[in-house]
N, C-alpha and C positions, 0 to 999 in steps of 0.2 A: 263817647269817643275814646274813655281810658280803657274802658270795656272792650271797644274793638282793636286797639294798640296790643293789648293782653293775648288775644285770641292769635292775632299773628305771629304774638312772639311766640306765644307754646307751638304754634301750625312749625316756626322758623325751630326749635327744638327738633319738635320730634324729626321732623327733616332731618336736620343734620345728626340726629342718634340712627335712624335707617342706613340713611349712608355709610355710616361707622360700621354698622353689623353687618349690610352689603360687602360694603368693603373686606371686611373679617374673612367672611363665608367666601369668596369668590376669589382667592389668591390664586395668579398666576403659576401654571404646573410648572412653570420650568425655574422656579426659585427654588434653590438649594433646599429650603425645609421640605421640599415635596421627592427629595431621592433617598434612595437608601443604596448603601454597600452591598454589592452582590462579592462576593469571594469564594472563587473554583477552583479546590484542589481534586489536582487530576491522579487515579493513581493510575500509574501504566502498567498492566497485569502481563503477565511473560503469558507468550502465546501457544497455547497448546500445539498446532501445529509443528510449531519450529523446534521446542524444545522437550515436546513428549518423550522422544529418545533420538539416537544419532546412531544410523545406520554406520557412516563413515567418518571417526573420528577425524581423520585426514584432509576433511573438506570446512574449510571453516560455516559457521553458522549466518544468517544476516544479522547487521548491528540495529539493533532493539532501541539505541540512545537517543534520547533528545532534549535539546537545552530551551524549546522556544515552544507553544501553542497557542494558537487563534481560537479567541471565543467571540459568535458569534450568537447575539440575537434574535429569535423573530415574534415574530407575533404569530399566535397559535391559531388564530381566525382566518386573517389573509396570507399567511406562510411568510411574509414580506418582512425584508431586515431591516428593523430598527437601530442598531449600535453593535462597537464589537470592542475587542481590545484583546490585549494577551498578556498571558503569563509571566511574573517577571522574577520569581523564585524557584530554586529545586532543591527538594531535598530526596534525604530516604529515609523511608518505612520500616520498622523491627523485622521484616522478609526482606529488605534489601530492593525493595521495589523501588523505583522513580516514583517521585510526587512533586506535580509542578504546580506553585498558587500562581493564581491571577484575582483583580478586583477591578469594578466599573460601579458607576452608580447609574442606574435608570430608575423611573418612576413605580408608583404604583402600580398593581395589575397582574396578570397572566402572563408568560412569555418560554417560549419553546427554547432551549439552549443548548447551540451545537458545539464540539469542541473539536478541533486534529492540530496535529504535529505541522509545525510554520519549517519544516527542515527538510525536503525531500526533494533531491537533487533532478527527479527524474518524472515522480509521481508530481500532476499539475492538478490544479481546482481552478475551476471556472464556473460562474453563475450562481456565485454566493449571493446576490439579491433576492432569490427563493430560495425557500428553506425544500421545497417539493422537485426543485430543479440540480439545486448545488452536484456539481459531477467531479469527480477523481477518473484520471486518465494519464497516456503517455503517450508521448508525438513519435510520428511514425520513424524509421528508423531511413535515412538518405539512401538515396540509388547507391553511392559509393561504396558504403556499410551491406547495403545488401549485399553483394558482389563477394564482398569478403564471407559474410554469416553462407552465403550460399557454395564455395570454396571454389567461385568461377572468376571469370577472367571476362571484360566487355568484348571480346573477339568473342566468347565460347559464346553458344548460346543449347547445349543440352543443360537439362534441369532447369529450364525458363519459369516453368510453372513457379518456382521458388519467387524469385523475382517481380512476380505478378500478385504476389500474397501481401498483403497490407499488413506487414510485420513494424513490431512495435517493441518498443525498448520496454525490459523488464521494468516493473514498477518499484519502487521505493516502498518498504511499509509504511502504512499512515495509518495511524489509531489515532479511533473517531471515538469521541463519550457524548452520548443524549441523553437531554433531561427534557421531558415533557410536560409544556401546563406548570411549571414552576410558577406557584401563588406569592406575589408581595404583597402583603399588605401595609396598611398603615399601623400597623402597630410597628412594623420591623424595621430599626435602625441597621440590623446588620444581617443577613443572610447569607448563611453558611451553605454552597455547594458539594455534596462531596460525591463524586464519579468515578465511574472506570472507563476507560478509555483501552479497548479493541481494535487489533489490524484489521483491516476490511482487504488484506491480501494473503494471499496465500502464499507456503514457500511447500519446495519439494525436492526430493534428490531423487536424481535419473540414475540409472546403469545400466551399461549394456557391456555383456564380455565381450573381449576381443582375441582371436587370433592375428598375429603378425605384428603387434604392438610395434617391433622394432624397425617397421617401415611407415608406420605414420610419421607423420613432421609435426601436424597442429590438426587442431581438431574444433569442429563446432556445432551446434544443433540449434533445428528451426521446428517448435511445436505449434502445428494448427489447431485449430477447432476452443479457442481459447474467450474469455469474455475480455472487450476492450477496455471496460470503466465499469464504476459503482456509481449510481446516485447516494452518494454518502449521507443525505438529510433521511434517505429512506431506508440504507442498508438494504438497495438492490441492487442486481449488478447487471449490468445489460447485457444481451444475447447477441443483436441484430444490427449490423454482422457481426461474424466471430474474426478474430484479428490471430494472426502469428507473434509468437515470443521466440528469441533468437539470442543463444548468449553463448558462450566459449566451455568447451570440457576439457579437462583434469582425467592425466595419466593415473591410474590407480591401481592398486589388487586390493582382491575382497576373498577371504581366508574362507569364507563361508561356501564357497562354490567348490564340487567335487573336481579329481585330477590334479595334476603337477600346475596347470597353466591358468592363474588365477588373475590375469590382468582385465581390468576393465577400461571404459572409458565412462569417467564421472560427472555428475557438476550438480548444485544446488542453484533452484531456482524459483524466480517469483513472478507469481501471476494474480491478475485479476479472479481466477477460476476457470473453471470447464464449464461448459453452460450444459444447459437440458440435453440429455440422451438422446431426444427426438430433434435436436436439432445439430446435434456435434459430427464433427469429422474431425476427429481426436488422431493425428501424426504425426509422429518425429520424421526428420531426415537427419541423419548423421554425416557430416561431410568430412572428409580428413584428405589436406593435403601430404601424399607421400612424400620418400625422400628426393624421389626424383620429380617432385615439381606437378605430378598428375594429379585430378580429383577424383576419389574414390566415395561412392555414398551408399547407404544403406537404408531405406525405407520401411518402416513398419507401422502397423496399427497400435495407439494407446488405448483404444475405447477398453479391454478386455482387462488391460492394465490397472486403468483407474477405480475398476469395479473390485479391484484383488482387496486380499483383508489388510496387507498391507499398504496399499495406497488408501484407505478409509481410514485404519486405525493411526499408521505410521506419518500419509505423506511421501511413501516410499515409492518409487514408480521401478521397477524390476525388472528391464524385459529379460523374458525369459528367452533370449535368441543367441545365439553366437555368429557373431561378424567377425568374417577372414577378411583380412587386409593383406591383398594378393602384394607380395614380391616384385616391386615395378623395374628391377634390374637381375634377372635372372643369373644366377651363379656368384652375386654376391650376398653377404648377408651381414646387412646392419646390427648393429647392438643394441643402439639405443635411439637411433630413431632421429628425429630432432626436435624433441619437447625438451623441457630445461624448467626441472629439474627432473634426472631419472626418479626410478622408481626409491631408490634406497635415498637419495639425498630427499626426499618428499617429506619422510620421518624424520627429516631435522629442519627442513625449511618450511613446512606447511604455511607458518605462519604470514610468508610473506606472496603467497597465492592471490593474485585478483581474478575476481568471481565474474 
């Protein structure tokens, strides 16, 4: 009997030592000893585009700045977001760069990690639950606004085609930084990221010379053949359909153009991109209301444009055209038009220009 008393107790031991090492080996993942510190400094790299060179010093540049970025997790297998957070430091770099940290803890493992700017007034993301899906875009721009972009009136109805164009507000730069297949393991208490973070937009500066500058009043241009959005998780930009960009021009002269009459009409602008050759219908319309209240427009082809060495290397879009801006009160002759500020007050107020 003492013999079988014995046998139970060591049977009730080992038991409960199983259990103990069970126990050991099979700790629940979501207890703190099972995360570790991810921390993403982002540096923001100035973008070739924009700041390669500056055709018109006159025109200010886009602002590059930002105080705020979303990190966002996936999983590398099902593209599907697991956790996010954001940045909550900035500093700068020995180049004078932005450098934004952020920190999260997640587990052990594999995980794909997208970054962009949490600050874009205009630029919108949607379908951050896939990392194969996530999209960057810009809402279309209201009947109302059309009307103006297009320099018509809701009586007029010549240049309706404008009107009918699924124009869309220029986009805000958003720089995206990817890190892919990023390994935690268990050895790592602390995981250091470090990125760069790219505009997934483009900017550009238009010109076209003008004759009669001093009978324009205001002025605006609508570019077709344009891409609407980026899938930012993939760094592509969608084609299909192509969407119009439509934003305001800037009284200029450009010293570069032969002759006494060196006024142009300006502006810097930002897009998604051009899409495929095969599939673009690359246009500006230039619309300027006169002094007297009529709309005046000028239609040209960009395709020929964009292929120039200065639209590839610069950014630069040049047409090579000159628009008369006919005299809409014959036997008078304006000065200056009704833009504000002329041309010479432009050299001391640039700075205060909205784009």
């Amino acid at each position: 009997m003492k013999a079988t008393k014995n046998i139970f107790r060591l049977m009730g031991c080992a038991a409960a030592l199983l259990l103990t090492i069970v126990a050991c080996e099979r700790r629940p993942l979501e207890e703190p000893s099972e995360f570790v510190q991810i921390r993403v400094n982002v540096d923001i790299k100035a973008v070739a585009n924009v700041v390669v060179d500056v055709y018109n010093e006159l025109i200010p540049l886009p602002d590059m700045n930002t105080d705020k970025m979303r990190v966002l997790v996936y999983d590398p297998n099902t593209k599907k977001l697991l956790t996010q957070s954001f940045t909550t430091g900035k500093t700068y770099n020995e180049d004078g760069q932005q450098v934004l940290t952020g920190s999260l803890n997640i587990a052990y493992g594999n995980y794909d990690i997208l970054v962009y700017n949490w600050d874009t007034p205009t630029t919108q993301v949607s379908g951050e639950s896939d990392e194969n899906s996530i999209l960057a875009f810009t809402q279309e721009i209201p009947p109302a606004q059309k009307y103006r972009y297009s320099g018509m009136t809701k009586a007029e109805t010549d240049s309706i085609s404008l009107l009918d164009m699924d124009m869309r507000y220029e986009p805000d730069h958003l720089m995206v930084a990817r890190e892919h297949d990023l390994r935690v393991s268990p050895h790592d208490s602390v995981v250091v990221i470090q990125t760069e973070a790219r505009t997934v937009i483009d900017s550009y500066y238009l010109q076209i010379h003008v004759e009669g500058m001093q009978y324009a009043s205001a002025a605006t241009a609508v570019i077709s053949g344009l891409s609407p959005s980026n899938h930012i998780g993939l760094n592509e930009r969608t084609e299909d359909p192509s969407v119009a960009v439509a934003f305001d021009l800037n009284k200029s002269v450009d010293p570069r153009l032969p002759g006494e009459n060196k006024d142009v009409l300006c502006a810097v602008f930002n897009t998604f991109g051009k899409i495929a050759d095969s599939q673009s219908e690359l246009f500006v319309t230039f619309n300027v209301i006169d002094v007297a209240g009529n709309l005046q427009q000028y239609k040209t082809s960009l395709d020929h444009v964009f292929k120039s060495e200065d639209a590839i290397l610069h950014h630069w879009l040049l047409v090579d055209e000159t628009w008369v801006i006919e005299n809409p009160t014959p036997g008078e002759n304006p000065t200056n038009g009704g833009f504000q500020p002329s041309v010479d007050d432009w050299e001391e107020e640039h700075g205060e220009i909205v784009l």
